[in-house]
MARROTI-780209 format. One record per atom (N, C-alpha, C): x, y, z. Coordinates in steps of 0.001 Angstrom, whole numbers, padded with zeros to 6 digits, always signed. Each point is the difference from the previous one (the first is absolute). Layout:
residues N
XYZ...
***
This chain:
residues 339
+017337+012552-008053+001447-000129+000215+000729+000550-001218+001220+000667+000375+000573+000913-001377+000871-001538-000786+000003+000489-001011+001266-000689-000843+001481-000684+000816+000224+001364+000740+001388-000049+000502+000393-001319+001314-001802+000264+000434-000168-000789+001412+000049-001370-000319-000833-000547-001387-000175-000994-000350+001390-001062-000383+000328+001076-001041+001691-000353-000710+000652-000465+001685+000308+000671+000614+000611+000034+001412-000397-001696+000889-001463+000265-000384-000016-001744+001086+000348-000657-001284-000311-000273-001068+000517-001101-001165+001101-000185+000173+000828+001168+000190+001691-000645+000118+000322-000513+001420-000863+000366+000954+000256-000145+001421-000187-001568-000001-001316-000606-000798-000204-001563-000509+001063-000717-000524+000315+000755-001022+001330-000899-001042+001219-000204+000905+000532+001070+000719+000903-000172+001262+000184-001049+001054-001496-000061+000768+000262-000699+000475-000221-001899-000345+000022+000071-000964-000225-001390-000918+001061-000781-000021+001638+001116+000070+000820-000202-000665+000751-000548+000990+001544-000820-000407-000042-000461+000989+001560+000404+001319+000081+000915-000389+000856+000908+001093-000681+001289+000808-001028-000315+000403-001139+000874+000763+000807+000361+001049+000694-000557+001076+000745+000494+000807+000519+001428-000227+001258-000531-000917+001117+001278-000498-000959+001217-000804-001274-000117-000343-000800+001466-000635-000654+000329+001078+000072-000181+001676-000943+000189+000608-000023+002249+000435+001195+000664-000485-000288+001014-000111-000835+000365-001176-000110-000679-001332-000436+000445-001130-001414-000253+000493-000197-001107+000861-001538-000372-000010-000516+001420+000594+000731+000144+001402-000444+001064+000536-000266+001448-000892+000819+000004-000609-000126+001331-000777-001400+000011-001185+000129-001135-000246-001389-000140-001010-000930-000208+000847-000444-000496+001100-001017-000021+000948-000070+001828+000199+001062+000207+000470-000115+001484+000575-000997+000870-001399+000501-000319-001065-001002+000384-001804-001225-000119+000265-000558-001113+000213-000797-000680+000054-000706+001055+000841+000241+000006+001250-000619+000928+000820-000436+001298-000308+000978+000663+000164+000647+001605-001245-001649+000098-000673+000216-000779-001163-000753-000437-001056-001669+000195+000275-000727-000580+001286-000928-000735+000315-000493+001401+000312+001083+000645+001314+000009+001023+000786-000809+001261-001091+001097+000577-001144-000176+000474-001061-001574-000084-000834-000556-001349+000149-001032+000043-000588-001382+000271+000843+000176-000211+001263-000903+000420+000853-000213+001592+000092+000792+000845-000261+000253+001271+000268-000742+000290-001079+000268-000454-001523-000344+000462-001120-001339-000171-000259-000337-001132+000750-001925+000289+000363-000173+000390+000711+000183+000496+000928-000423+001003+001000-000217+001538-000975+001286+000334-000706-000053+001216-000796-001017-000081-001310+000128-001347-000407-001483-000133-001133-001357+000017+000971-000272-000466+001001-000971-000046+000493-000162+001735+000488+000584+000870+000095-000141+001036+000762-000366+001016-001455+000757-000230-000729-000214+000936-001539-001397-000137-000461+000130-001753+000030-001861-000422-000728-001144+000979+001335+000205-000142+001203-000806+000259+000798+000083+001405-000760+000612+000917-000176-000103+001765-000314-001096-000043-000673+000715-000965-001507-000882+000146-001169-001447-000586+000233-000480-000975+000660-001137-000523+000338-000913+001198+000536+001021+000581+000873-001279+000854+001020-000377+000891-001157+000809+000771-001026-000263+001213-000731-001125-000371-001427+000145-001119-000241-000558-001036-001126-001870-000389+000730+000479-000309+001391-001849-000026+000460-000542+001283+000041+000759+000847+000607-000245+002024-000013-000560-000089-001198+000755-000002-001064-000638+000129-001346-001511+000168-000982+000289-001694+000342-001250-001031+000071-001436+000064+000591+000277+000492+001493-001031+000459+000325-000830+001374-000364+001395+001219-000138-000806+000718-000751-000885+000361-001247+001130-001127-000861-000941-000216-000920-001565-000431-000151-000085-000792+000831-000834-001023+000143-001327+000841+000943+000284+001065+000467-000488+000924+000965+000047-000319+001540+000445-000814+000034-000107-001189+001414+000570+001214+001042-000233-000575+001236+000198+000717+000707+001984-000589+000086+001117+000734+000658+000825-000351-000367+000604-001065+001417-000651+000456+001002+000003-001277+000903-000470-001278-000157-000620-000051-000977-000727-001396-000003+001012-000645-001092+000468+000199-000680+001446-001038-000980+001139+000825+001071+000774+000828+000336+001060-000499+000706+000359-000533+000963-001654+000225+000610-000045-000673+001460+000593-002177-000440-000866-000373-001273+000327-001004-000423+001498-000078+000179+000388+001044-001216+001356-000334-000193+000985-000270+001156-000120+000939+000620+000911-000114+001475-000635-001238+000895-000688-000432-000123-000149-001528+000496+000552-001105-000569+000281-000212-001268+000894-000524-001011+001178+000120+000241+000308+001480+000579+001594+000378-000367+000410-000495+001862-000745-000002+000624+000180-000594+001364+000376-001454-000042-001002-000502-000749+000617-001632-000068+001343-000659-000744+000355+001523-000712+000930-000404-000666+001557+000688+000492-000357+000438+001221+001145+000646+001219-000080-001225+000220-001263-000339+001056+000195-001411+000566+000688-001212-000211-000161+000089-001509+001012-001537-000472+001302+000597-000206+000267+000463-000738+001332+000705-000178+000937+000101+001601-000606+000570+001084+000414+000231+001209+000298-001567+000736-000928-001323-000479+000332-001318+000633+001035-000445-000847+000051+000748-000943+001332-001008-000943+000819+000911+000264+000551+001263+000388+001478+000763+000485-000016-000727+001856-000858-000155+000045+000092-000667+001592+001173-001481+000544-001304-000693-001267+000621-001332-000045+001248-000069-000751+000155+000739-000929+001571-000037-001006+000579+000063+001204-000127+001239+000533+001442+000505+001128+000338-001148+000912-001248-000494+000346+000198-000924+001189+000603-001558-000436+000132-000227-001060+000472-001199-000629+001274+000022-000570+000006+001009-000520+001498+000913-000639+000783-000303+000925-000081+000441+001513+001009+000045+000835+000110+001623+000507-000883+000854+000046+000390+001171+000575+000405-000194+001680-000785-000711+000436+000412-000043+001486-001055+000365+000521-001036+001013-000439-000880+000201+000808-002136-000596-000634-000038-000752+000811-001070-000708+000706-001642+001037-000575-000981-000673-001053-000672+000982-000061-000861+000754+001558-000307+001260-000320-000727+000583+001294-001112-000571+000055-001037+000556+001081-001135-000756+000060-001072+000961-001021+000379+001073-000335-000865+000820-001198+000688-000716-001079+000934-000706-000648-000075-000720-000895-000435-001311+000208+000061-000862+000688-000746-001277-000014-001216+000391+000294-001010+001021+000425-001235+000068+000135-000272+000602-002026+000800+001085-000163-000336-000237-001808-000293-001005-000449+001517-000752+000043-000303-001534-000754-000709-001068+000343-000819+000368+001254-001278-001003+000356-001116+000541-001036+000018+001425+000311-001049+000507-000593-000115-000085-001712+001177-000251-000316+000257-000424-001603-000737-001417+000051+000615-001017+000421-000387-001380+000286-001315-000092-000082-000778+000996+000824-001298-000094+000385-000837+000081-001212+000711+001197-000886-000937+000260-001178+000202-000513-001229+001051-001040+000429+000284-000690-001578-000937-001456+000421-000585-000507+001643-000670-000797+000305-001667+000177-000254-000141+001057+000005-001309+000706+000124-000354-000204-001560+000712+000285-000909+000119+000107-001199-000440-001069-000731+000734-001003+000257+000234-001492-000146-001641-000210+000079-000515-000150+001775-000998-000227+000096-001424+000562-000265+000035+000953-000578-000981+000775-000625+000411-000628-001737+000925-000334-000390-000517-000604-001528-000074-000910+000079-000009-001281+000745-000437-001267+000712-001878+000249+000051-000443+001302+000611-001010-000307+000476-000811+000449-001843+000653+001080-000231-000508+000115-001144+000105-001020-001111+000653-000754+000281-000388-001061-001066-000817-000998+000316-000151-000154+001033-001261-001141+000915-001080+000735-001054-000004+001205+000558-001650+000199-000835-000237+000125-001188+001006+000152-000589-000355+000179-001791+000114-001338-000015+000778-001063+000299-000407-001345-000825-001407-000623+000979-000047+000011+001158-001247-000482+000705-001346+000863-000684+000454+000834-000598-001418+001128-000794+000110-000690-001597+001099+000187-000267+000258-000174-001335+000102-002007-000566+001395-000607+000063-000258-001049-000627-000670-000580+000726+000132-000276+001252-000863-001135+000668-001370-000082-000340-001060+001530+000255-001148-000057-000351-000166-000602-001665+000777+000530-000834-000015-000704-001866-000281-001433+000099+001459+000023+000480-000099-001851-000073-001209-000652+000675-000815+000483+001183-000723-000772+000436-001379-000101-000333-000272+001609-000915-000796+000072-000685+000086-000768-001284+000989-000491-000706+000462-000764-001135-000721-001224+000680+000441-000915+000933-000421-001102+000258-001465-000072+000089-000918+000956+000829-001464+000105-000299-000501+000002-001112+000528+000730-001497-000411-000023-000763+000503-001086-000901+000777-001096+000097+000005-001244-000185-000821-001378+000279+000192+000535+001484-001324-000626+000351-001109-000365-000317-000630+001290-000751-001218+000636-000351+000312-000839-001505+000506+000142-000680+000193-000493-001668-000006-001687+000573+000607-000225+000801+000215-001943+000687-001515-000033-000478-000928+000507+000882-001719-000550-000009-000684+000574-001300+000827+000704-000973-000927-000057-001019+000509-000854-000935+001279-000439+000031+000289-001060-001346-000405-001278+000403-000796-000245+001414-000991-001172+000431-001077-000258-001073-000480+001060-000152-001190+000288-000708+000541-000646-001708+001027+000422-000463+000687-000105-001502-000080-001356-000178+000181-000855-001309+000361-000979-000525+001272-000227+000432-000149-001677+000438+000986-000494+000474+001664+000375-000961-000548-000085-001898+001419+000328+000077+000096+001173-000177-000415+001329+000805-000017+001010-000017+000617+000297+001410-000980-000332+000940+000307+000268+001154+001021-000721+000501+000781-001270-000444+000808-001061+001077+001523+001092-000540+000539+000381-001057+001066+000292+000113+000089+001285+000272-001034+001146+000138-000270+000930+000986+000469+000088+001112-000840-001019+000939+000324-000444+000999+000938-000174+000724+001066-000847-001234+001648-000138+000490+000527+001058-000164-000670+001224-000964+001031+001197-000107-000392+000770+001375-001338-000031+000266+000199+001212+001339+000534-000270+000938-000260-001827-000021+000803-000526+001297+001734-000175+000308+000543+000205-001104+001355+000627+000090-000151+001559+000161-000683+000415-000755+000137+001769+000786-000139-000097+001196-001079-000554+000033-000369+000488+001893+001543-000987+000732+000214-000865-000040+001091-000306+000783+000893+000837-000154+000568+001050-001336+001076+000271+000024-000621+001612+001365-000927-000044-000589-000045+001930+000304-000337-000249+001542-000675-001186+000852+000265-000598+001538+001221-000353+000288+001196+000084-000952+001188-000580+000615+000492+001824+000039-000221+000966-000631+000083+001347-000375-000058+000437+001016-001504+000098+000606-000402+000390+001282+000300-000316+001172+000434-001098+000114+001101-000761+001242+001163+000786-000215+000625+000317-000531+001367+000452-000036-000108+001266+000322-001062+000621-000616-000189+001523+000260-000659+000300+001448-000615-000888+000653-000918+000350+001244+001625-000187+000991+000566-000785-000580+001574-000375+000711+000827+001587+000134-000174+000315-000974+000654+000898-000334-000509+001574+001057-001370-000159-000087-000678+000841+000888+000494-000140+001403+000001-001154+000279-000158-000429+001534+001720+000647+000394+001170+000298-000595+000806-000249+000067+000292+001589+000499-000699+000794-001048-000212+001415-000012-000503+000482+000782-000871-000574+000704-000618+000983+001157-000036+000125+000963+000119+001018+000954+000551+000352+001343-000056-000601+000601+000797-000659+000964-000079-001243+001104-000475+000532+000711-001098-000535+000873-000646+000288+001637+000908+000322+000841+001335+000516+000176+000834+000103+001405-000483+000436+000867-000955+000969+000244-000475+000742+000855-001143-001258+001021-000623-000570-000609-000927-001105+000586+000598-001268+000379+000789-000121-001014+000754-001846+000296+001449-000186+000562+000602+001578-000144+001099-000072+000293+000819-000832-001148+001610-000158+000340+000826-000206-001380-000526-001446-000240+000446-000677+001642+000057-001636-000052-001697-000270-000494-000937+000950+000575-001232-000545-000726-000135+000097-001613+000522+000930-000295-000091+000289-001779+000983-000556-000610+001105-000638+000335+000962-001097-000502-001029-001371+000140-000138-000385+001094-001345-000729-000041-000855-000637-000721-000432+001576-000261-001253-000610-001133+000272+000110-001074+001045+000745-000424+000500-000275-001388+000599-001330-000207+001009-000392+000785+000297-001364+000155-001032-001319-000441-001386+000115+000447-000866-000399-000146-000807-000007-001384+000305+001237-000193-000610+000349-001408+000853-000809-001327+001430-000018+000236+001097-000139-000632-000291-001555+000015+000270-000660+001051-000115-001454+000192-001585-000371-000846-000876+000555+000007-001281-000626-000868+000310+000151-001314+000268+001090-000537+000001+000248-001402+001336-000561-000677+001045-000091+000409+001498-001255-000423+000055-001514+000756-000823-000260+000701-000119-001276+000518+001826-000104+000614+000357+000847+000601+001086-000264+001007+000247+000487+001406+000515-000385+000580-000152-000198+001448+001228+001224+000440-001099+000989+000735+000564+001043+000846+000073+000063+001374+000897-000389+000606+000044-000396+001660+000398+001455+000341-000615+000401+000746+000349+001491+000829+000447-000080+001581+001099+000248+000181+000839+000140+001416-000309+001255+000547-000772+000825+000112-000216+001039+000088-000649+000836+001815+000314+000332+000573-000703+000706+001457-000647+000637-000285-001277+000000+000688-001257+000875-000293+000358+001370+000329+000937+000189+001483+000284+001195+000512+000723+000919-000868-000180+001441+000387+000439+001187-000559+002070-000302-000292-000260+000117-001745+001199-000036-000388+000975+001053+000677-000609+001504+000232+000501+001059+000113+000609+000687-001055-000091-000454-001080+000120+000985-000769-000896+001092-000320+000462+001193-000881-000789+000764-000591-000960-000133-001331-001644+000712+000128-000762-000356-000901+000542+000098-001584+000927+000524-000298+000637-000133-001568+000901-001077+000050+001003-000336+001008+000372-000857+000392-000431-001572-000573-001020-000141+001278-001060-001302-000316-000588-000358-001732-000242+001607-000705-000766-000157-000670+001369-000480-001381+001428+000337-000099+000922-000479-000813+000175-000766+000151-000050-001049+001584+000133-001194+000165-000316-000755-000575-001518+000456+000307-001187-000821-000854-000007-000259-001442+000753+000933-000686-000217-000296-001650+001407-000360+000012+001192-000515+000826+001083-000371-000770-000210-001361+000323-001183-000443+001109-000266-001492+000464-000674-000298-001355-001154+000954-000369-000474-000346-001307+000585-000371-001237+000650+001043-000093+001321-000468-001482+000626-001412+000322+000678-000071+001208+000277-001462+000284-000699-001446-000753-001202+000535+000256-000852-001269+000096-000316-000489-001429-000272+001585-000669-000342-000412-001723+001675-000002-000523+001269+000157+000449+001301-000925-000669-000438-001136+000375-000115-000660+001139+000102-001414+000224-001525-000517-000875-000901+000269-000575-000897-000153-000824+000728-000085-001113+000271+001130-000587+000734-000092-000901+001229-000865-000696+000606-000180+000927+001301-000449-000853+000706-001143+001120-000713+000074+001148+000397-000955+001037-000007-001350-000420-001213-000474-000299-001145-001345-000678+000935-000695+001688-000685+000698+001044-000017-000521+001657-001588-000586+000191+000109-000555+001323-001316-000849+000525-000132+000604+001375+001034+000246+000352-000385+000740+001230+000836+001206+000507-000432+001347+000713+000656+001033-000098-000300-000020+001748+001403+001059+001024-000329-000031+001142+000360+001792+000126-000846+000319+001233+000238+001295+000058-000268+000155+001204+001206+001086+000717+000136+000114+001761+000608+001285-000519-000042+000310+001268+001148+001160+000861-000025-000060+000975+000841+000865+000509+000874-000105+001265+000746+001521+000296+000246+000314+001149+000403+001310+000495+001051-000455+001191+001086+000650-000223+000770-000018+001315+000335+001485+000356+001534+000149+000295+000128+001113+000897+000004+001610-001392+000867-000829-000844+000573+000432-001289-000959-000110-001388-000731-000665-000133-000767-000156-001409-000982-000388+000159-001088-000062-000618-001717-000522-000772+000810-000733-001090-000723-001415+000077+000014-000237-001725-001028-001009-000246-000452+000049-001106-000801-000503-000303+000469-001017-001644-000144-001640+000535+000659-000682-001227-001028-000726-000650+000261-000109-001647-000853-000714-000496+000646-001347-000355-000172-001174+000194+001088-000972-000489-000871-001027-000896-000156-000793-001173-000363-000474-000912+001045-001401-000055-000962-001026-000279+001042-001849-000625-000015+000184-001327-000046+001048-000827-000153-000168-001384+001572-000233-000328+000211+000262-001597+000692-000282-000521+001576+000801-000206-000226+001553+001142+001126+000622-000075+000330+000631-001370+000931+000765+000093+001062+000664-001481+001029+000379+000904+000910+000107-001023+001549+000665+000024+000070+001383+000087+000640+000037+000970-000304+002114+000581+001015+000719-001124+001234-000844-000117+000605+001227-000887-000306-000010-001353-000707-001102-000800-000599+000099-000928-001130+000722-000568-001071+000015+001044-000914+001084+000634+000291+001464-000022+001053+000038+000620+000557+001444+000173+000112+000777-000990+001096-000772-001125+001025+000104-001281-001164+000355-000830-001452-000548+000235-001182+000221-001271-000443+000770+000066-000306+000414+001192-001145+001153+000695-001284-000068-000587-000663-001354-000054-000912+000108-000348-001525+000101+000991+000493-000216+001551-001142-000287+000713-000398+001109+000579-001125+000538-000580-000190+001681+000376-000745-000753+001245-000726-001079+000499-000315-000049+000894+001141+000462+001479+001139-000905-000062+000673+000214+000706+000393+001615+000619+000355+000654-001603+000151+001232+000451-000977+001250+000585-001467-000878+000021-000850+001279+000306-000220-000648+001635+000332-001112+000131+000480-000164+001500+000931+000306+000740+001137+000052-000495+001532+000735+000608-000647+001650-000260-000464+000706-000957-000471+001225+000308-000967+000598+001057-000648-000663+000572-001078-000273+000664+000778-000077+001543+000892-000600-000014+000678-000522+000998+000679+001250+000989+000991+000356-001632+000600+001523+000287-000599+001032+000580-000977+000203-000636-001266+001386+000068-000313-000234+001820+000059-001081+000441-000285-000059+001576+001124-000436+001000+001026+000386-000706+001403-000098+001172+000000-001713+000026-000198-000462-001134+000335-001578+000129+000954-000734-000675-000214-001583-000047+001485-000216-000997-001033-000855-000497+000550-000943-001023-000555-001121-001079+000351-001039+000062+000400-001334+000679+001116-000923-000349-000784-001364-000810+000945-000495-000783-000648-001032-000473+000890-000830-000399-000621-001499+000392+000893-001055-000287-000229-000809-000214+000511-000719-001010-000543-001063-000907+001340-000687-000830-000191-001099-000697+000461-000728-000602-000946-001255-000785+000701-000141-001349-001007-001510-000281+000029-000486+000033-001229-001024+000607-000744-000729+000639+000427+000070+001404-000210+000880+000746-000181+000720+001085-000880+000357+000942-000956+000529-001230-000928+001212+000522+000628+001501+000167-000772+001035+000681+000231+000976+000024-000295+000603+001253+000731+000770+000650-000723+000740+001380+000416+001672-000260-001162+000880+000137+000561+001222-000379-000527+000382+001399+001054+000846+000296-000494+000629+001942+000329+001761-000151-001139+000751+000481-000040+000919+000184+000727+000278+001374+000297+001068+000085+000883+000373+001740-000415+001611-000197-000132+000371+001169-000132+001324+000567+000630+000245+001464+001132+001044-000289+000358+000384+001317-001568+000579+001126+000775-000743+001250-000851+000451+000717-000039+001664+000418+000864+000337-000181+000178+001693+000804-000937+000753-001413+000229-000497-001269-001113+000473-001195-001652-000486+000135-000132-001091+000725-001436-000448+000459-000249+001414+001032+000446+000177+001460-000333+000961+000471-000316+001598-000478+000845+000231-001148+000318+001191-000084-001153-000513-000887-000568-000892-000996-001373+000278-000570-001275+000171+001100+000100-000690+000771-001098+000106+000817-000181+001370+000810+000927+000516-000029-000258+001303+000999+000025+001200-001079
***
């Protein structure tokens, strides 16, 4: 956003604060109209940075490859796959500006199929460094730590052998290691389980809410009641699969910061929406306090999540409340994923 755009809503704020809002209602307009101007202005100006960088990119891999002896299809072919994804986003954000701005006209269906296809690859994305981190820590710490505890173990049965006052305060030292580095490995196998690809394809959503539910309820000792229909949600497989991790995020806030005993989870479909709610007896917070901090990246990688699939976020709470956060999806966006 330029300078000008910014300055423009700040005063558009201070304005309407004040308290003859009525009698400035042309000034508002005119600074709204800035505002726009402004927004309009900066979309264009990436479009023209994005089109300059694209020149220099293509002539910079040309280069490169010759240097390099490469054949010269094989780096620009790269590059222009790069410079495609970066039409792509650029093209969902002049789409959506216009259409929010107020131009009047409605994106086409070659722009909402872009900005699916944007959606798609910022989801794809997501879930490929999800999976890649399953395996470096399921390869990496998990195997350490559990090899740590074997080789504790192993020292346990030889300070048997040692003088009592050799071996007894030994003893207490490995046996706090080993508890700490078993409380290590619980957290981290947690951590695994959390990371890795849900079964949708075999269990379906309500089955893999399910058993995570299950999983969740053993390892926090709290009670996950699932309202859930076995039958086909109808949504689409990326769909199901954002569902699934914003039900997840749900579950580790109310772990987190809930200190609840029991959590409920349904959905429901009518003519107009899917939604799917998580509702918690915990202890609630204050939304605009929340807001004002911005500290709950959980929240926000769920409202992002939400977006990326034509959805909304709602959440509501108060303290000592509890909390219910409900996902919604238009239905005419369920179809148009499925087909």
């Amino acid at each position: 956003m330029s300078r000008r755009a910014a300055r423009n809503i700040r005063d558009l704020t201070q304005t309407t604060t004040g308290h003859q809002t009525e009698e400035r209602s042309d000034d508002l307009d005119a600074q709204f109209e800035g505002i726009v101007d402004g927004l309009r202005r900066d979309v264009r100006r990436l479009r023209t940075q994005l089109e300059r960088f694209a020149r220099t990119y293509e002539k910079r891999a040309e280069t490169q490859a010759a240097r390099a002896r490469l054949e010269p299809d094989d780096v620009t072919q790269r590059a222009r796959r790069r410079l495609r994804q970066l039409r792509l986003v650029v093209t969902h954000i002049e789409s959506s500006t216009s259409y929010l701005l107020g131009s009047g006209v409605a994106p086409t269906h070659e722009e909402k199929d872009e900005a699916h296809e944007v959606a798609q690859r910022v989801l794809d994305s997501l879930e490929a460094e999800r999976e890649r981190l399953y395996r470096d820590v399921h390869d990496g710490p998990a195997q350490a730590l559990a090899n740590a505890i074997f080789e504790i173990e192993y020292l346990e049965r030889i300070t048997e052998r040692a003088p009592a006052e050799v071996g007894k305060p030994l003893r207490t030292e490995l046996a706090r290691l080993k508890t700490q580095f078993r409380g290590s490995l619980d957290a981290v196998r947690a951590m695994i389980y959390d990371l890795r690809p849900p079964v949708l394809s075999d269990l379906g959503l309500a089955g893999a809410i399910r058993d995570y539910a299950s999983e969740y309820q053993a390892r926090y000792g709290m009670t996950v009641s699932c309202q859930l229909e076995a039958a086909e949600t109808g949504l689409g497989p990326q769909q199901e699969l954002a569902v699934y991790r914003v039900m997840q995020e749900a579950l580790q806030n109310v772990h987190k910061h809930a200190n609840a005993t029991l959590v409920r989870l349904s959905w429901e479909r009518n003519a107009a929406r899917w939604r799917l709610s998580c509702q918690d007896d915990g202890q609630g917070f204050d939304l605009v306090k929340a807001a004002r901090l911005r500290r709950s990246v959980g929240l926000f990688a769920m409202r992002e999540r939400a977006e990326l699939i034509g959805g909304t976020l709602q959440i509501q709470s108060a303290p000592g409340q509890g909390t219910t956060v409900t996902l919604a999806l238009p239905v005419a966006d369920i179809d148009t994923a499925r087909g």
